[in-house]
Backbone bond lengths (Angstrom), bond angles and torsions (degrees), N, CA, C in turn:
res aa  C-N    CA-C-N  psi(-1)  N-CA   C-N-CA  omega(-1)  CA-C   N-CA-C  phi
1 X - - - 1.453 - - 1.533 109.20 -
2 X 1.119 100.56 148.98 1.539 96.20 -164.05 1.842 109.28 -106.55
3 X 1.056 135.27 147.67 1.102 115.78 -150.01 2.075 100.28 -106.61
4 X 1.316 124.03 161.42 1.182 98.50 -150.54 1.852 89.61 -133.03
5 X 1.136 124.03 87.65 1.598 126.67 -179.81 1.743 123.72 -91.19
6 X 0.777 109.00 116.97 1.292 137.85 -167.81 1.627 114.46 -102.28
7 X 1.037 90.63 110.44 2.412 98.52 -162.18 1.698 97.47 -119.40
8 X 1.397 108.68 117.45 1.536 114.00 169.71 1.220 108.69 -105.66
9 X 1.200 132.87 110.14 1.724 159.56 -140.43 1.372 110.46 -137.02
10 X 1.398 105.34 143.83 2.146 104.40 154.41 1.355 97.02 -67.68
11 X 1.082 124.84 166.78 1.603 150.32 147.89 0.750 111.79 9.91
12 X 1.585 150.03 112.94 1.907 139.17 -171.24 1.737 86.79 -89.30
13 X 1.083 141.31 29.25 1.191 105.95 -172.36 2.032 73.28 -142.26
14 X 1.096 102.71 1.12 1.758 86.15 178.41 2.267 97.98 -104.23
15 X 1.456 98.89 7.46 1.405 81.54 -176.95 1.535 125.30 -80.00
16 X 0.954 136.36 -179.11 1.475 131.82 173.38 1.591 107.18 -117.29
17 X 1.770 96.14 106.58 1.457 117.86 -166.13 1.814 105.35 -42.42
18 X 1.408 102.50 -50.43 1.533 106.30 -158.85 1.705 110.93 -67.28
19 X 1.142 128.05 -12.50 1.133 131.22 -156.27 1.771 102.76 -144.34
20 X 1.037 142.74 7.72 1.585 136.17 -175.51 1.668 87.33 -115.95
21 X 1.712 88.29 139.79 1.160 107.05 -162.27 1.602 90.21 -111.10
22 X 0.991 119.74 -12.93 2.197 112.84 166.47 1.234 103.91 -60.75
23 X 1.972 126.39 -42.54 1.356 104.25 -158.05 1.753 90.68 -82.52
24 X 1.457 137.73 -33.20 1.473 122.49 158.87 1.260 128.09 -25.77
25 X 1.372 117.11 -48.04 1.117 127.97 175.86 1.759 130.65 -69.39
26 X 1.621 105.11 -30.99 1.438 108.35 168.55 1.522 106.31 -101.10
27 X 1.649 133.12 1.27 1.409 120.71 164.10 1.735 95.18 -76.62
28 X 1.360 125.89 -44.36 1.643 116.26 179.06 1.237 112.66 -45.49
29 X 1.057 114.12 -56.45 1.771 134.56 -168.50 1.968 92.60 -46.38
30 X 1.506 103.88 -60.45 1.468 112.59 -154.94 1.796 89.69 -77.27
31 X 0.815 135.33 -37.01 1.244 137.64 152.60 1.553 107.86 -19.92
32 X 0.617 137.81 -93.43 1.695 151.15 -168.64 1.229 103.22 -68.15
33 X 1.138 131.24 19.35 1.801 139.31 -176.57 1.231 111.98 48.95
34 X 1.268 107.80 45.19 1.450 96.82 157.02 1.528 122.07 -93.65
35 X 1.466 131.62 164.04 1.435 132.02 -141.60 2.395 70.30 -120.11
36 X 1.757 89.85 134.35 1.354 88.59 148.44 1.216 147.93 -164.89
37 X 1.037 123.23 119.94 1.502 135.97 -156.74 1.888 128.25 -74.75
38 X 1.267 102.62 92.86 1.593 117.33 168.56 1.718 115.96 -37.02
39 X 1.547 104.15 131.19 1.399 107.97 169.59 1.608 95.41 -154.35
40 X 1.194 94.73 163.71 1.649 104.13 177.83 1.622 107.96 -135.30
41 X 1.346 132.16 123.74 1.180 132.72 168.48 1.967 119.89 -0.31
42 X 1.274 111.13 -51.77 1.397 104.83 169.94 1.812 120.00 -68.94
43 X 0.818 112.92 -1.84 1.928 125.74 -161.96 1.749 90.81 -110.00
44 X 1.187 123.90 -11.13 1.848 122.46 151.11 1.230 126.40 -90.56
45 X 1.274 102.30 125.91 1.527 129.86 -174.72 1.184 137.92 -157.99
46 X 0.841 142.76 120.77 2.070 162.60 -146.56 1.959 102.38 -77.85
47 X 0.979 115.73 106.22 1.550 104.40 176.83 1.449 93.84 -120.10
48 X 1.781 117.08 119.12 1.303 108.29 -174.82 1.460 119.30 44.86
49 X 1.134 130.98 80.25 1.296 147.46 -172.32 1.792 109.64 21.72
50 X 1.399 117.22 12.61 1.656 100.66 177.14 1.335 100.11 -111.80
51 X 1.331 122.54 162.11 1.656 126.54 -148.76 1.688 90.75 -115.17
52 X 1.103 105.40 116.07 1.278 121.52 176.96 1.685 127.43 -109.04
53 X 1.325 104.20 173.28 1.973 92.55 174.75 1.638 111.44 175.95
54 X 0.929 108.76 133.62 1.721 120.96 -157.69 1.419 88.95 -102.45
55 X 1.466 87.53 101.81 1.979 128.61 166.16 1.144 128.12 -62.95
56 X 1.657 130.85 141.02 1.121 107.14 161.24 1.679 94.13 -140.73
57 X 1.209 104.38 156.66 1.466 114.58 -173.13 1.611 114.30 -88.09
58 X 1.414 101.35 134.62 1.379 124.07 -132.97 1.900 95.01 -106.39
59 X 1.465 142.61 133.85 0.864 108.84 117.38 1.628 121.26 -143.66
60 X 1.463 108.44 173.34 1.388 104.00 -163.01 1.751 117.41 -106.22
61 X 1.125 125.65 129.19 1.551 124.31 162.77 1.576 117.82 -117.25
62 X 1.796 88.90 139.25 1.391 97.43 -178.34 1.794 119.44 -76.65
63 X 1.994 121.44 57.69 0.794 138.11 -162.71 1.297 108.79 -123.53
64 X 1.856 130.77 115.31 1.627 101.59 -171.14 1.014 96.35 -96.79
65 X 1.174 152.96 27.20 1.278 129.40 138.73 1.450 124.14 -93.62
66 X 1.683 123.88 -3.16 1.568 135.20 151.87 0.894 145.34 -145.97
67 X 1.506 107.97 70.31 1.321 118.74 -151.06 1.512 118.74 -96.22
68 X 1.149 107.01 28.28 1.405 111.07 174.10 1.606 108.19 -178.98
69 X 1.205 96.38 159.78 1.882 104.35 -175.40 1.552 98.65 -168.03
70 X 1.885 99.48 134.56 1.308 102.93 -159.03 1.644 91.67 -104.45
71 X 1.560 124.99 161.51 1.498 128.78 -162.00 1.795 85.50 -114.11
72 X 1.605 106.97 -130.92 1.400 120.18 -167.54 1.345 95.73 -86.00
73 X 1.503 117.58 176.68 1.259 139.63 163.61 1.703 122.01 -114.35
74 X 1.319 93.58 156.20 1.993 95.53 -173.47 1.760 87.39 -161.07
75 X 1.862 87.85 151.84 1.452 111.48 158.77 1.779 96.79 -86.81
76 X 0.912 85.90 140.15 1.970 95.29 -173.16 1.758 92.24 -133.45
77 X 0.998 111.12 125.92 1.670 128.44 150.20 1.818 114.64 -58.36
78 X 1.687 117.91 89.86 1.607 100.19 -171.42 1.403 127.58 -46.24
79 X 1.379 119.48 -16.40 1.512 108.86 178.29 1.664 112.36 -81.91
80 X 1.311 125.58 3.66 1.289 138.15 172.30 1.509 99.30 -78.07
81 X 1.212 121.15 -16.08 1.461 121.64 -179.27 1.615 107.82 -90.63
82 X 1.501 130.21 158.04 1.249 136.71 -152.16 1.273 84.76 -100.95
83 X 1.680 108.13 -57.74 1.732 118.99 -150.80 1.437 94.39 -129.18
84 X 1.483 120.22 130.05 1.443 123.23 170.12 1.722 102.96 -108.26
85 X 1.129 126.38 107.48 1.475 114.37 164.59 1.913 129.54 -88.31
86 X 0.762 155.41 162.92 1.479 149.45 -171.18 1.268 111.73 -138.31
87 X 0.766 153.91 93.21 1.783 157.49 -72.78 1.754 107.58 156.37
88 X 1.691 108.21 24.35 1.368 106.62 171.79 1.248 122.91 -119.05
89 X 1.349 111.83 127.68 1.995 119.19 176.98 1.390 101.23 -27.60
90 X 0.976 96.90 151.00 2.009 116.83 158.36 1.501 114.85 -62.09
């Protein structure tokens, strides 16, 4: 079974490759095959009281000039997700 992590982040494209420890954290994740799905604080939302959020499939390379490339998109139900991480500045 494949495990299914779900990271709500600022901007993947405003981070600073050499030093952010989320994109460390989802090259490990993607490492070990795990599948993972991009959201950003506005992409959460309540449909009939279940907490939802329009996904997009995530993946990461340890390249600073391309370190990421996004796949398809989905409304996803968050408890359909395995692992939720929260991965936003103060």
């Amino acid at each position: 079974m494949t495990v299914r992590v779900g990271v709500v982040m600022d901007p993947i494209e405003d981070i600073h490759f050499k030093k952010d420890t989320s994109l460390a954290m989802l090259h490990a994740a993607q490492q070990r095959g795990w599948k993972l799905e991009y959201m950003e604080l506005p992409d959460l939302y309540l449909d009939g009281g279940t907490a939802m959020a329009r996904t997009r499939d995530l993946t990461v390379h340890m390249d600073p000039d391309d370190w990421y490339g996004f796949g398809g998109s989905q409304e996803r139900a968050l408890g359909d997700l395995d692992v939720i991480l929260m991965r936003k500045d103060p």
